[in-house]
C-alpha positions as CSV (number, residue, x, y, z in Angstrom):
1,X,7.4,18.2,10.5
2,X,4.2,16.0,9.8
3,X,6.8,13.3,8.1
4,X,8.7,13.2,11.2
5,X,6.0,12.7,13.5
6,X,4.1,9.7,11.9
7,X,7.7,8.3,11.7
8,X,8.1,8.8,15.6
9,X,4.2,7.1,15.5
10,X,5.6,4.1,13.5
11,X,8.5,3.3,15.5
12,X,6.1,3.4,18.6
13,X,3.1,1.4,17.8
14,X,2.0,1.4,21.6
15,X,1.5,5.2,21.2
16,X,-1.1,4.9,18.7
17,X,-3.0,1.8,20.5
18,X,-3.2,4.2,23.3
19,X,-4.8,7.1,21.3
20,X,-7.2,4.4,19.8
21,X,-8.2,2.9,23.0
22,X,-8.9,6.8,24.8
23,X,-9.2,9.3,21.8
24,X,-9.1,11.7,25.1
25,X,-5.2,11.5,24.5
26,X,-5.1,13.2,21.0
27,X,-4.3,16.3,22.4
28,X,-1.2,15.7,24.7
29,X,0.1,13.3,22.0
30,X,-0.2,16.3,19.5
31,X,1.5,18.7,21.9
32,X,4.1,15.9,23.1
33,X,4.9,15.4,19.4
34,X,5.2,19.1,18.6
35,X,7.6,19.0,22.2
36,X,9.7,16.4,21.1
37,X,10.9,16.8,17.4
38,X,11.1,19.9,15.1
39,X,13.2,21.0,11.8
40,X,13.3,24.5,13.1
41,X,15.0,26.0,16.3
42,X,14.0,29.0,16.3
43,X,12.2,32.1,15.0
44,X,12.9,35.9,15.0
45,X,12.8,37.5,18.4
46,X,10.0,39.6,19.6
47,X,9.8,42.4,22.5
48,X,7.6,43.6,24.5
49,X,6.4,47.4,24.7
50,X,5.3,47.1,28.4
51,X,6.5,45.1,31.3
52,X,4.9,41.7,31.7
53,X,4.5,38.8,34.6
54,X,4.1,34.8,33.2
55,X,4.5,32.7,35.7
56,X,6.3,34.7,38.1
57,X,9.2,35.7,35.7
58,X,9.5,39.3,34.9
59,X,9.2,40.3,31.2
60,X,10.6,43.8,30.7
61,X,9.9,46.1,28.2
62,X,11.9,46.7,25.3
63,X,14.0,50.1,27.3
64,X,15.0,47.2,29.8
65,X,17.2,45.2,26.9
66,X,15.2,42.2,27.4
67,X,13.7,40.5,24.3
68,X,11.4,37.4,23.9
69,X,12.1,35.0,21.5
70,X,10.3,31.9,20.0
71,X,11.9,28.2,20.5
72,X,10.3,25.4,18.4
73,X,12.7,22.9,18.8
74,X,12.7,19.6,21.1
75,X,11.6,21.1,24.9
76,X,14.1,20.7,27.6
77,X,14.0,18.4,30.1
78,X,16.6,20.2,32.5
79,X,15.3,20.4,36.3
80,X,16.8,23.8,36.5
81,X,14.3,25.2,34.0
82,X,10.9,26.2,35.6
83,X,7.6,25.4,33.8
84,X,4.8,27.1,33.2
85,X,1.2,25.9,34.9
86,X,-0.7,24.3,32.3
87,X,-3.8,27.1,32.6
88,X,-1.2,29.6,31.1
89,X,-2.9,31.6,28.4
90,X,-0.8,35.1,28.4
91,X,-0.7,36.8,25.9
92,X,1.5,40.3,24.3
93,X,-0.8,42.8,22.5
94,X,-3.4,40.3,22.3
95,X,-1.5,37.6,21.0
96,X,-2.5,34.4,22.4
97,X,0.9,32.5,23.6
98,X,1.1,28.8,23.8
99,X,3.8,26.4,24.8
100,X,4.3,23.3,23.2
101,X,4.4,19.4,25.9
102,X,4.8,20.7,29.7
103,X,4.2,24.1,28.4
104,X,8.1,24.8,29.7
105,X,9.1,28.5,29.9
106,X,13.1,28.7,29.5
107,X,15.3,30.9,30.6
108,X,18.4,31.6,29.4
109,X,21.4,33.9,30.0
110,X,22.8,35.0,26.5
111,X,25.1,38.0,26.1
112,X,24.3,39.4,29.8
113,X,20.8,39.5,28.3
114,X,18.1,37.6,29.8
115,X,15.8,35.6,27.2
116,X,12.5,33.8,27.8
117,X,12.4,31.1,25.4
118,X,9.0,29.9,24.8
119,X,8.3,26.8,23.1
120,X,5.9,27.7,20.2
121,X,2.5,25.7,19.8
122,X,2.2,26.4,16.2
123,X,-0.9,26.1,13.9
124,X,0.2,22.4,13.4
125,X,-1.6,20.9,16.3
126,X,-4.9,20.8,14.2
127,X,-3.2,18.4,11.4
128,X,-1.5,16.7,13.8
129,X,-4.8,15.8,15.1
130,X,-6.3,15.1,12.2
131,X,-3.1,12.9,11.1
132,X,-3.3,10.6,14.2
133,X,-7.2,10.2,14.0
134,X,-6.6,9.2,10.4
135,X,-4.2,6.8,11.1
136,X,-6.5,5.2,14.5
137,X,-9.3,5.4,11.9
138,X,-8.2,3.5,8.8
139,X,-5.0,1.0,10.3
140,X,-5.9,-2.0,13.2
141,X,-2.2,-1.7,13.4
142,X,1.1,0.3,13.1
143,X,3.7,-1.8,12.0
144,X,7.1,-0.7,13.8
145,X,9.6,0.3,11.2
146,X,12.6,-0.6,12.7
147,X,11.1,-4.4,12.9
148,X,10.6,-4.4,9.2
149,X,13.5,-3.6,8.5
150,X,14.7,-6.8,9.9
151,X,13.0,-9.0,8.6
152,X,9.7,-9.2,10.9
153,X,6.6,-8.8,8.4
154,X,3.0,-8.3,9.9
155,X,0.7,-10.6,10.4
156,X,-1.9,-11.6,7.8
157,X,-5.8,-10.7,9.1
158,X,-6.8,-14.5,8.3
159,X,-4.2,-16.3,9.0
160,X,-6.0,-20.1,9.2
161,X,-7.1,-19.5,6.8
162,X,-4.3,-19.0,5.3
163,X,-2.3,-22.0,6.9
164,X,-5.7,-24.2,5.8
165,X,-4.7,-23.1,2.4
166,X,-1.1,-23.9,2.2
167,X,-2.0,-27.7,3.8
168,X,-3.8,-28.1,1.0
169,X,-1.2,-27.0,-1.8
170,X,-0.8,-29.5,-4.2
171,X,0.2,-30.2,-8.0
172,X,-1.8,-30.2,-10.7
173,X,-1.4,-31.3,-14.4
174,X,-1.2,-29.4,-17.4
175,X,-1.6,-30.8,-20.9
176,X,-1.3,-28.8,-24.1
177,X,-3.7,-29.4,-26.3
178,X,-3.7,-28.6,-30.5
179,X,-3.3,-25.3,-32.0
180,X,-6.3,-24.4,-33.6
181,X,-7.6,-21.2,-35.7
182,X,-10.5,-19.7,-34.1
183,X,-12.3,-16.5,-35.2
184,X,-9.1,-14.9,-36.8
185,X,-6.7,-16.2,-33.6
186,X,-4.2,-18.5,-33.3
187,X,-5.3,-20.4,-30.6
188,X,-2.8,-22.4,-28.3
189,X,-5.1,-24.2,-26.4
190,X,-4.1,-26.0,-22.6
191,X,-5.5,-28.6,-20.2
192,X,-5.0,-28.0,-16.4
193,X,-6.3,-30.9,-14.8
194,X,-7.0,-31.1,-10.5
195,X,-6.1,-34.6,-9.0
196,X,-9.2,-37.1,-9.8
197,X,-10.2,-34.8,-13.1
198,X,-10.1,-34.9,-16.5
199,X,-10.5,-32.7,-19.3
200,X,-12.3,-34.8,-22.3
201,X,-12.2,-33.7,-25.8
202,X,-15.9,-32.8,-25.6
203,X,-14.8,-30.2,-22.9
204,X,-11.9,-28.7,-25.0
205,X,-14.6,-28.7,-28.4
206,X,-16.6,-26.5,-25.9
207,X,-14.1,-24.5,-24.2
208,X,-13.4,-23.8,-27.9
209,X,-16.7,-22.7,-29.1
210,X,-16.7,-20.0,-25.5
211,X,-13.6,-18.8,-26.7
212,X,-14.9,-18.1,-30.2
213,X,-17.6,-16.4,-29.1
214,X,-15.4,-14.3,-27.1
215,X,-12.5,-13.8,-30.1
216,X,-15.4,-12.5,-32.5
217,X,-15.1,-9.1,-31.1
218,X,-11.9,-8.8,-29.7
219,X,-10.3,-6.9,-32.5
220,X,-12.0,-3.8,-31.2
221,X,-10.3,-4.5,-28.0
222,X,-6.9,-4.4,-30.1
223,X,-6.4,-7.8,-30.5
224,X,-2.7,-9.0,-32.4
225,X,-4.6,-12.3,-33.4
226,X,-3.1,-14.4,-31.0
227,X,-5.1,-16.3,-28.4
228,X,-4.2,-18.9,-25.0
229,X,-7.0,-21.1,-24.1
230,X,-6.8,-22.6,-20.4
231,X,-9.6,-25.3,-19.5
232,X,-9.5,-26.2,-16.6
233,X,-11.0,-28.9,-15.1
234,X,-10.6,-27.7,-10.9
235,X,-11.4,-29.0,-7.9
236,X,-14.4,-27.0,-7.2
237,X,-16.0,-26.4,-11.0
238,X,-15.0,-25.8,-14.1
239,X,-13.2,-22.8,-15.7
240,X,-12.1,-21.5,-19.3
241,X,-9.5,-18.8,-19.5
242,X,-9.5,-16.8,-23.0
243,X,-6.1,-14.9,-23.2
244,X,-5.2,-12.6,-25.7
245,X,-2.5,-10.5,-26.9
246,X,-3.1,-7.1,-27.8
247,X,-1.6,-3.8,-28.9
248,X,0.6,-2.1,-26.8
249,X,2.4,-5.3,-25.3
250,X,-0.9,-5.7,-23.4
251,X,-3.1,-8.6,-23.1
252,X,-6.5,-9.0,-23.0
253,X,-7.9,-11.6,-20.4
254,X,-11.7,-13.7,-19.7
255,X,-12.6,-15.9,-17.4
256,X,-15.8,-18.1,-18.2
257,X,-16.6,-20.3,-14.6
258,X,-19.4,-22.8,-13.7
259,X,-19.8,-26.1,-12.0
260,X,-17.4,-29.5,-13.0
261,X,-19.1,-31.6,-15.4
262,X,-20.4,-29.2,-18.2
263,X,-18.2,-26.6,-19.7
264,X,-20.8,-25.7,-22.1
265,X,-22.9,-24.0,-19.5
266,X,-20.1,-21.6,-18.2
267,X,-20.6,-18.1,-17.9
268,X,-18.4,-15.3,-17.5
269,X,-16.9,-14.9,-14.1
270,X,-17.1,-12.3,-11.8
271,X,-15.3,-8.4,-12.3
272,X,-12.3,-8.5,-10.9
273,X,-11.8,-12.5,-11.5
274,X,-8.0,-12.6,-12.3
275,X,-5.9,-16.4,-12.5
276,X,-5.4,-19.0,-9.6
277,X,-2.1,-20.1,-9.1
278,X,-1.9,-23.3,-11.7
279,X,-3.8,-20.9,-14.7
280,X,-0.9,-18.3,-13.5
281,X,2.1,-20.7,-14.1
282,X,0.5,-21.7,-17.8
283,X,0.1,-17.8,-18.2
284,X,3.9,-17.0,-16.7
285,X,5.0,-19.3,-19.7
286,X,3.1,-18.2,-22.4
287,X,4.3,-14.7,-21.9
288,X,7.9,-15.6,-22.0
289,X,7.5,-18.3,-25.3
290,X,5.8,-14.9,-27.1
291,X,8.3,-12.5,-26.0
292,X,10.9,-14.5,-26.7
293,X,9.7,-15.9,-30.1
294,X,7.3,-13.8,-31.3
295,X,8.8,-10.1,-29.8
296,X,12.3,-10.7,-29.6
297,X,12.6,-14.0,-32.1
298,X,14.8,-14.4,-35.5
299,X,13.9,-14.7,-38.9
300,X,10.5,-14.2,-41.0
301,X,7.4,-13.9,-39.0
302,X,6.0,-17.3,-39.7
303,X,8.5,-18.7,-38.8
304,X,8.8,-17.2,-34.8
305,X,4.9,-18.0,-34.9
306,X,5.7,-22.0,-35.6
307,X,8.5,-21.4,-32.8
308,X,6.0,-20.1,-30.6
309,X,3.2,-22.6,-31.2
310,X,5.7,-25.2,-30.4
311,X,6.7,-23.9,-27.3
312,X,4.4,-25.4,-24.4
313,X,4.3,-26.2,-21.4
314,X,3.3,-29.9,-20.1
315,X,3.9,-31.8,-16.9
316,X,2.7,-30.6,-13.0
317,X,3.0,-27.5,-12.1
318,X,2.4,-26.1,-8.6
């Protein structure tokens, strides 16, 4: 039931705007929702021991072969079908009785018996509530369903700055540099280089010692032995990438940033620091040269190691 109402929320977005704009309309949404859909009919009749009045239609006792029965499916719309006033709060031995949207009260003629079938409030209208003040909370916007499935995505919360971004896409150039042996690693070492910079060999000597540092302790972080060293000369500082393979088919990656001009006095980057998109291509080819040389490769293990030192990537990437 609560599946099939945030679906009927999601394929009317205008509904929940609404609610967020007057929280005063939780409750006739809840009931309206509880009115319109259901994954029941009906539940087991109940009778009456004494005759009763709700709104001015006679419920007879049980000696009178008239029974009252419980409808929890969508609510009627007929004209011909009276409704109940919305102050209705009978009740049989007790029992508080409430109907569900316009509060309808049907009548029916089944058998030569005559039913009044009410339309069952439930315990659900509390989640309900809570369900639709969850989703007014925590989403700006419902996304229609229907619309997504054709294609129409939602919009981005920044979007110029995300257009600014895209205008100023460009290439940059990747060099590999030597293969090196670095605290106990194989170290395939790269240049990525921003238009107007330049990645000397005094940077790579000191993007080196960073990663050595770093490689010192990584076999207690399960290290294979086999390192990538990214350093990159960007447009807006300076960055060293120190990416290793480790047990499991998992890597182990760390990310050393600064201002352009000295790599030496890089430090490690933020938690949560993960590749921009030029250190991600270099990375994307890396893990296919080692899984297919080193992982999936022929022949004697030095041998797919020389096949996967030799296998670099050099030219612009974007």
């Amino acid at each position: 039931m609560l599946a099939l109402r945030t679906l009927a929320l999601l394929r009317h977005p205008d509904q929940p705007a609404m609610i967020r704009e007057d929280p005063a309309r939780i409750t006739p949404t809840v009931e309206e929702l509880l009115r319109w859909l259901s994954i029941v009919e009906s539940l087991p009749p109940r009778v009456t021991t004494t005759d009763v009045e709700l709104a001015g239609h006679a419920i007879l006792a049980l000696v009178r072969s008239v029974r009252v029965a419980s409808f929890v499916g969508p609510g009627s719309g007929r004209a011909t079908r009276p409704k109940v006033p919305a102050d209705v709060l009978a009740g049989l031995d007790g029992q508080l009785l409430h109907s569900v949207g316009h509060r309808d009260a049907l009548l029916a003629q089944c058998a030569g018996e005559q039913h009044v079938v009410l339309v069952d409030h439930l315990r659900a209208a509390a989640v309900i509530a809570a369900c639709v003040l969850w989703e007014s909370m925590h989403y700006g916007r419902m996304t229609d369903l229907d619309e997504a499935r054709f294609g129409q995505s939602p919009v981005p919360g920044n979007p110029d700055a995300l257009r600014a971004l895209a205008d100023g896409y460009h290439a940059r150039t990747v060099r590999p540099l030597s293969s090196s042996e670095s605290a106990g690693h194989v170290v395939k070492s790269y240049a990525i280089e921003a238009p107007g910079r330049i990645v000397t060999d005094q940077d790579a000597r000191a993007a080196l010692r960073i990663a050595a540092d770093h490689l010192s302790s990584a076999y207690l972080r399960g290290s294979l032995g086999l390192a990538v060293l990214l350093v990159h000369a960007g447009g807006d500082g300076d960055y060293v990438l120190v990416h290793t393979w480790i047990e499991g088919y998992m890597s182990d990656l760390a990310i050393f940033t600064g201002p352009a001009g000295d790599i030496s006095q890089l430090r490690p980057g933020r938690s949560g620091l993960a590749p921009c998109v030029w250190e991600a291509a270099v990375l994307a080819h890396e893990r296919d040269a080692f899984s297919r040389h080193v992982l999936g490769g022929d022949g004697a293990l030095e041998e797919r190691l020389a096949m996967w030192r030799g296998d670099v990537l050099e030219g612009e990437v974007r």
